[in-house]
Residue, then its C-alpha position, 0 to 999 in steps of 0.5 A: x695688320x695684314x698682307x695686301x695678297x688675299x684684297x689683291x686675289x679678291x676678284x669681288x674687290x676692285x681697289x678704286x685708283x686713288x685707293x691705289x694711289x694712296x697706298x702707293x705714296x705711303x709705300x715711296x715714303x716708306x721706300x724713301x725712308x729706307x733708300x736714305x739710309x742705303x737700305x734696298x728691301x729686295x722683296x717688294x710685294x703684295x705678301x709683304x706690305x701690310x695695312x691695318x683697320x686705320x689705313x696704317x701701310x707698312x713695309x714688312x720683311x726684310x729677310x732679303x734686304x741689304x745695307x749699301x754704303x759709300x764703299x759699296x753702292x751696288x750689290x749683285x746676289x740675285x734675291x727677290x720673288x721672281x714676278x717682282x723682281x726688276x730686270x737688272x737682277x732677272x736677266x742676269x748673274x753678277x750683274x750690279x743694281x741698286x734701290x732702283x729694283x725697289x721702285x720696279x717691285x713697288x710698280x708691279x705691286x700696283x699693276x697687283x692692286x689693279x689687275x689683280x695678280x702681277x704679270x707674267x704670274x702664269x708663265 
């Protein structure tokens, strides 16, 4: 298994949008098994979804990841890879976010497929 980062970089590689939006159903799906159970990944991104000869996509990483519970159901440390990162954890400290910066991470991933790098990578 290997990242996606190095078929993103690849600027002989145009990843066709239904290969786009194959990868991006099995991501939610990982994302949904996840968010069931109150685990929020933090660290969406090309490096840390992997893919294998036999299409297999995986959710890799979970050094940032954090457990939300019936007590706690936001969290406020400010983790992540900052391209990646949803506004509500960029924009400011202590404020409260949830799951949700998963599906902003997993949206900048795709913006990655198809362009290439996500935005602002430069800035």
């Amino acid at each position: 298994m290997g990242a996606f980062t190095p078929y993103c970089e690849d600027k002989n590689i145009k990843i066709e949008e239904k290969v786009i939006a194959y990868i991006m159903r099995k991501c939610l799906e990982g994302l949904l098994f996840l968010h069931q159970r109150g685990i929020v990944h933090r660290d969406i991104k090309s490096d840390n979804i992997l893919l294998n000869s036999k299409g297999d996509i995986k959710l890799a990483d979970f050094g940032y990841a954090t457990q939300l519970t019936s007590n706690r159901r936001e969290t406020v440390s400010k983790v992540g890879t900052v391209c990646w990162m949803a506004p509500e954890i960029v924009a400011s400290y202590r404020k409260k976010y949830d799951h949700k910066c998963d599906i902003w991470s997993l949206g900048i991933f795709a913006f990655e497929l198809a362009y290439g790098e996500p935005p602002y990578l430069r800035e």
